[in-house]
C-alpha positions as CSV (number, residue, x, y, z in Angstrom):
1,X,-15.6,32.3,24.8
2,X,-16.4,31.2,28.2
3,X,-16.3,33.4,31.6
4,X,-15.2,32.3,35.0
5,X,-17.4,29.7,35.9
6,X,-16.8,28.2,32.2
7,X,-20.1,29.8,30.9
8,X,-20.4,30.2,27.6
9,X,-20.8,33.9,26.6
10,X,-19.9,33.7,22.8
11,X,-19.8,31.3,19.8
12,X,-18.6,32.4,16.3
13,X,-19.3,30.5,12.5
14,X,-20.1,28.0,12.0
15,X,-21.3,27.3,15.7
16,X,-22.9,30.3,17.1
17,X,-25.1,30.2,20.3
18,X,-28.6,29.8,20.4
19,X,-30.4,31.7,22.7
20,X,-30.8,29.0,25.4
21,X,-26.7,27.9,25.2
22,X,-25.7,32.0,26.3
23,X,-24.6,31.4,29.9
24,X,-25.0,27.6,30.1
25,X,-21.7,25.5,31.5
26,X,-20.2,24.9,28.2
27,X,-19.1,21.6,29.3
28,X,-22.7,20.5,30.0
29,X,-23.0,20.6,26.3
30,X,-20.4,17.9,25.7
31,X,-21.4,14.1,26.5
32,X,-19.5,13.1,30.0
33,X,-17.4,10.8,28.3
34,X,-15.4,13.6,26.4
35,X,-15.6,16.1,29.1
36,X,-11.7,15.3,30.6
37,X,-9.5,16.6,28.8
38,X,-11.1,19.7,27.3
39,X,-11.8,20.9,31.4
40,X,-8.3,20.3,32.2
41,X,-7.0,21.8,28.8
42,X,-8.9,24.9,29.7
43,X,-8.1,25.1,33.9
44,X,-4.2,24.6,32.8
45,X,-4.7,27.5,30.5
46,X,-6.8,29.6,33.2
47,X,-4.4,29.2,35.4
48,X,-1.0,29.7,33.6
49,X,-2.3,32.1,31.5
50,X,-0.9,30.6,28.8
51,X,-2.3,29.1,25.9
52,X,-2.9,24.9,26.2
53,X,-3.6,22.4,23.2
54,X,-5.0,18.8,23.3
55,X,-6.0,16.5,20.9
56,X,-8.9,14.5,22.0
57,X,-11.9,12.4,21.0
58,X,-15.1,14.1,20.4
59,X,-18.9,13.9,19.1
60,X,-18.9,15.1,15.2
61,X,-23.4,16.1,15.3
62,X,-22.9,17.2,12.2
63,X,-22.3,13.9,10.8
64,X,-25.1,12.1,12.8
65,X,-25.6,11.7,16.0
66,X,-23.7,8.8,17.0
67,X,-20.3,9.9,15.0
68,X,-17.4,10.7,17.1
69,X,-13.8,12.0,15.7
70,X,-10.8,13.4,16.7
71,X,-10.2,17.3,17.5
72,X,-6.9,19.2,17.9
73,X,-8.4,22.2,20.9
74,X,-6.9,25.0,22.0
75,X,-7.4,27.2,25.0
76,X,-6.2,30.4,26.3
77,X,-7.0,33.8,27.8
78,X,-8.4,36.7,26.7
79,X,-8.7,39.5,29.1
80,X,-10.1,39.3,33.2
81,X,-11.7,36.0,33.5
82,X,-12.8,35.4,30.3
83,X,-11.3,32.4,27.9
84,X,-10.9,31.9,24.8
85,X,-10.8,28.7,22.7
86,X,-11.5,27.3,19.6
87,X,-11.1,23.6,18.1
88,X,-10.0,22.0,14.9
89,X,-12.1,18.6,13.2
90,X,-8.5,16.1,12.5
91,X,-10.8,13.4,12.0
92,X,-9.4,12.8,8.4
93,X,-5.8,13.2,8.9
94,X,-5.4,11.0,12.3
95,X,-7.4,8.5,9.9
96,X,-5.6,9.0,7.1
97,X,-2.4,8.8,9.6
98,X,-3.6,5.4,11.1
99,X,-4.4,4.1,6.9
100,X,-0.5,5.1,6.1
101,X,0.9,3.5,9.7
102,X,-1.2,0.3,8.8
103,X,-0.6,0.3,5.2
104,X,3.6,0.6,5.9
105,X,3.0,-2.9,8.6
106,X,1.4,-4.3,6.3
107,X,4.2,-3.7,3.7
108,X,6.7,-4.5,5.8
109,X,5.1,-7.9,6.9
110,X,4.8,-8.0,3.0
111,X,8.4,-7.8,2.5
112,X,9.0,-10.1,5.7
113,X,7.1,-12.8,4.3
114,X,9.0,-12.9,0.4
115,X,12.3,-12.8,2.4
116,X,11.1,-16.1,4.4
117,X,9.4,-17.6,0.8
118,X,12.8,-16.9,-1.1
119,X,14.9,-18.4,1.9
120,X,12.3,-21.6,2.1
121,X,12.7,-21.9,-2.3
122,X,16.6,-21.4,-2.3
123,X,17.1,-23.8,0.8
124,X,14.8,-26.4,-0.3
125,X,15.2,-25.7,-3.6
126,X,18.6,-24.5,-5.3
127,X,20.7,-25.7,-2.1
128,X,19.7,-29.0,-2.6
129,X,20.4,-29.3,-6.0
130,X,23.9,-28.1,-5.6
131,X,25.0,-30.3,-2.8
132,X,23.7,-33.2,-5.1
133,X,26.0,-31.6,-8.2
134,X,28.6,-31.3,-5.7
135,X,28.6,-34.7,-4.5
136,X,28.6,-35.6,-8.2
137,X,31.6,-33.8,-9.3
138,X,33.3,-35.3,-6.4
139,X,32.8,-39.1,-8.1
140,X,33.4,-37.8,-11.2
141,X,37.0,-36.7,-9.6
142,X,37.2,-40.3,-8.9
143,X,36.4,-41.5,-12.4
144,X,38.8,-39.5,-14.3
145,X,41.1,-41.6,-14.9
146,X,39.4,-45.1,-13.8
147,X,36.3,-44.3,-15.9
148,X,36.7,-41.9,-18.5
149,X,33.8,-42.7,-20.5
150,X,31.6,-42.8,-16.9
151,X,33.0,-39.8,-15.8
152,X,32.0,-38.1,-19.7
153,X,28.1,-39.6,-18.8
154,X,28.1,-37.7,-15.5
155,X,29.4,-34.8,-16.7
156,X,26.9,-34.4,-19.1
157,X,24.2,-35.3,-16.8
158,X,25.9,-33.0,-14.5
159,X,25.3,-30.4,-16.8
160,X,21.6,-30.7,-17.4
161,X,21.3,-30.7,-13.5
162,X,23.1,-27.4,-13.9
163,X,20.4,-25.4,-16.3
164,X,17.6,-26.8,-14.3
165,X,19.1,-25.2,-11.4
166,X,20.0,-22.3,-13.5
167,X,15.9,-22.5,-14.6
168,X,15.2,-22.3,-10.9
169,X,17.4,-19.4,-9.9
170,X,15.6,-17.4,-12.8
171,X,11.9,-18.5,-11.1
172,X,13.0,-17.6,-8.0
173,X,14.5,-14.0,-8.9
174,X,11.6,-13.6,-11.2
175,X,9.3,-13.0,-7.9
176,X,12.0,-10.8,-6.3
177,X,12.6,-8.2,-9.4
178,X,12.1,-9.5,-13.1
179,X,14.9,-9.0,-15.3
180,X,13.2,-7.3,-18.2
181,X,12.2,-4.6,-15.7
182,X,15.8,-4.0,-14.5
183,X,17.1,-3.7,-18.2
184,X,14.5,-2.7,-20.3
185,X,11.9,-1.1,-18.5
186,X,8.2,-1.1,-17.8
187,X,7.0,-1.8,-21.8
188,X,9.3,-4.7,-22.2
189,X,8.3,-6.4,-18.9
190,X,5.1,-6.0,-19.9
191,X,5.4,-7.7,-22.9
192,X,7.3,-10.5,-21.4
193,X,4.5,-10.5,-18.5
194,X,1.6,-11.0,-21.5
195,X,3.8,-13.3,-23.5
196,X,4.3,-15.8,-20.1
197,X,0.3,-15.1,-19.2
198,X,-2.1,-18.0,-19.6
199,X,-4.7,-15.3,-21.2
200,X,-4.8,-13.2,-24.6
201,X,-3.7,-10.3,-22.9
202,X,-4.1,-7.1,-25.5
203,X,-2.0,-5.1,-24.3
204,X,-1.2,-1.1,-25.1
205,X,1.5,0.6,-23.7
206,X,2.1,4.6,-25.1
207,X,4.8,5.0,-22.7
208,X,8.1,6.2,-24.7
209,X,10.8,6.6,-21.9
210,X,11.8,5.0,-18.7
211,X,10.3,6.0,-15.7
212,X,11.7,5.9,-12.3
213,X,12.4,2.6,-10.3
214,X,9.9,2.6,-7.9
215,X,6.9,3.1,-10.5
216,X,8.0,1.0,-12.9
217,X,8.1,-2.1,-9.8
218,X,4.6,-0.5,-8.6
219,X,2.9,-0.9,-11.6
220,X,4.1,-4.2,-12.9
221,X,3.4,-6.0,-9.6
222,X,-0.2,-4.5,-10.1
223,X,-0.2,-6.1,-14.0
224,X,1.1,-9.5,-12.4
225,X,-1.3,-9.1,-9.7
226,X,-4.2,-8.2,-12.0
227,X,-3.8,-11.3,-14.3
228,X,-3.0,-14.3,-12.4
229,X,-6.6,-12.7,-10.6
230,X,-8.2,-12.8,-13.8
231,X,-7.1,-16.5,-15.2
232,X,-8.2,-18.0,-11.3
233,X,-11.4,-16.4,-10.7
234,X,-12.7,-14.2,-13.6
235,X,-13.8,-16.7,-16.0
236,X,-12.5,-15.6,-19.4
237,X,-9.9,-16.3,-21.3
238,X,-8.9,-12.3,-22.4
239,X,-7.9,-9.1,-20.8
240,X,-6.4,-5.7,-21.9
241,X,-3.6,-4.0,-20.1
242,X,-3.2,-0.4,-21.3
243,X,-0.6,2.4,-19.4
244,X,-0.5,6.0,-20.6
245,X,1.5,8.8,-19.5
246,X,-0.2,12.3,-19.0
247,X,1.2,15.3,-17.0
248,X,3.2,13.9,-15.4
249,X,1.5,10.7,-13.8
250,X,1.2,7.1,-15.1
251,X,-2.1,5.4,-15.6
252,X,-2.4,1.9,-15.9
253,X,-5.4,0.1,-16.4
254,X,-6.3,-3.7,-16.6
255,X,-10.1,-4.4,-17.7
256,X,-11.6,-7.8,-18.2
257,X,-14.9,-9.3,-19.2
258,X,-15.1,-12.1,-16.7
259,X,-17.7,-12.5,-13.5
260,X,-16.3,-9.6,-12.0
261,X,-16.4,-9.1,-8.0
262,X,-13.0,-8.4,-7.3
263,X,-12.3,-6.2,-4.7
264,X,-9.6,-5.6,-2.2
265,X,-9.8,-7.3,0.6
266,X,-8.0,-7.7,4.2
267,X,-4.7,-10.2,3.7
268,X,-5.7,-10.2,-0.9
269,X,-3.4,-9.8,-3.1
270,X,-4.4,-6.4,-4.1
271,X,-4.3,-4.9,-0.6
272,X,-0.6,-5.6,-1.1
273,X,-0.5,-3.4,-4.1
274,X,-2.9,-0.8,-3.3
275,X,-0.2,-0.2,-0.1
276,X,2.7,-0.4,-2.6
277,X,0.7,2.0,-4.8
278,X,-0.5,4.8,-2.1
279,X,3.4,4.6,-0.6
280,X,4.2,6.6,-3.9
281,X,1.0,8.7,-3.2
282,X,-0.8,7.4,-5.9
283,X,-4.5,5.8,-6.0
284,X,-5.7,2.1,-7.0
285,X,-9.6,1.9,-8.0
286,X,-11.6,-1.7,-8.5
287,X,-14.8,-1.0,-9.6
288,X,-17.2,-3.4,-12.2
289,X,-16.7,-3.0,-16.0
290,X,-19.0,-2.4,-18.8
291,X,-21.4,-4.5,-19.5
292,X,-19.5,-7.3,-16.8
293,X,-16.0,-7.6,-15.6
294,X,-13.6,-6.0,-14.0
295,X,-11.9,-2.7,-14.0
296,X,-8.7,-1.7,-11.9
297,X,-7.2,1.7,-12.7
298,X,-3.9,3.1,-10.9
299,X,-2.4,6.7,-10.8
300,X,1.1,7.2,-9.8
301,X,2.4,10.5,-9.6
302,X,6.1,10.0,-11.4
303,X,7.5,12.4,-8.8
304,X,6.8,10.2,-5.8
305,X,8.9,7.5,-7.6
306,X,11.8,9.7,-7.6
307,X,12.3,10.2,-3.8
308,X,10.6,6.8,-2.7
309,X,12.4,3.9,-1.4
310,X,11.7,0.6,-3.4
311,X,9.3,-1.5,-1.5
């Protein structure tokens, strides 16, 4: 509470005044560079009389003396010329706000980039091939008749042409959405993900049901993720995937017993999925394994997957 000259005449938990503060300019207790908008928060409110609200940068003491945060104030009058006002500590939540804004660019820059990778592998890739099977048939046309037994040769080699491109098609649809998780769920992609994998993956899955799109995608891409970490830079040969359902959530861990280290950095591969992961307000944990590895544990709440879009 302040008076007309914007002295300070009271101070409530968990603030109050000390002896020396009563009657001292309450903005001479702020550092210059904050004063601003807090003065002309409260004159707008002194002279409307109506209450005024800012959010504004601010000094947080009591977590040390160079820390500075972000406080939703508000101002307004009491009786005569006194004020009152009181503030609210948002550091967290505009944090938090900037951590979700950044994490949704940098899933959207995510997605931008597969769309240009799978454009790039079907136009070099499957295009090619069937202009050249095209161009193909289109002498085989001519051989019919002239050349049956030519025109037999190229068909056949036409048609090993036509399961390598087939082979291709399924690579490049593997990195957009594998089949196994589309028709079979989360278990069988797993086992088709540990089957493919360069390591002896043991791997334990006690989930009985299917669960819903988006964490079924979430926490294979974090299994993919996790082992083609593990076979380039952990060192060992083994690994263990394990996902369990409790209340409600899903909890997938992958542990190895390599060199350990991993962590997620700016632009790594498991930024990407700890963003995918924290869209469907769940948490991703790296932390070292016992005696030496690596351990990465995920929660996913199962009733984020229900309402979020797939990513």
């Amino acid at each position: 509470m302040v008076d007309g000259e914007d002295r300070l005449v009271y101070a409530s938990e968990p603030w109050p005044l000390e002896e020396v503060q009563v009657g001292a300019p309450i903005f001479d207790l702020v550092p210059a560079e904050f004063v601003g908008p807090y003065r002309e928060a409260l004159h707008q409110a002194r002279t409307t009389g109506e209450t005024q609200a800012i959010t504004a940068r601010g000094p947080r003491p009591e977590h040390g003396p160079d820390a500075m945060g972000w406080f939703r104030a508000f101002y307004f009058p009491i009786r005569d010329d006194l004020m009152g006002g009181f503030g609210v500590d948002i550091t967290e939540m505009v944090e938090a706000r900037e951590a979700l804004s950044a994490s949704r660019a940098r899933l959207v820059a995510a997605g931008d980039q597969a769309r240009r990778r799978i454009e790039r592998d079907l136009h070099d890739g499957v295009q090619q091939q069937l202009i050249t099977q095209l161009m193909s048939l289109r002498l085989v046309s001519g051989l019919v008749f002239s050349d049956p037994a030519r025109a037999v040769e190229m068909v056949e080699d036409l048609i090993r042409d036509v399961e390598e491109t087939v082979d291709v098609v399924r690579d490049v649809a593997r990195g957009i959405h594998p089949a196994a998780l589309t028709q079979f769920g989360l278990v069988a992609a797993l086992q088709s993900l540990a089957a493919r994998s360069t390591l002896e993956v043991a791997l334990r899955c006690e989930v009985d049901r299917r669960l819903p799109e988006a964490v079924e995608i979430g926490a294979y891409f974090l299994c993919a993720e996790s082992l083609t970490n593990v076979a380039k830079y952990a060192g060992t040969c083994r690994c263990s995937v394990s996902t369990t359902l409790a209340e409600d959530t899903l909890r997938v861990e992958i542990s190895d017993e390599g060199v350990g280290g991993a962590e997620v950095t700016r632009g790594g591969g498991l930024e990407g999925i700890r963003d995918r992961i924290e869209a469907l307000h769940g948490e991703l944990l790296v932390s070292e394994a016992s005696p030496h590895g690596t351990r990465i544990v995920a929660t996913i709440p199962l009733a984020a997957g229900m309402t979020a879009p797939e990513s």
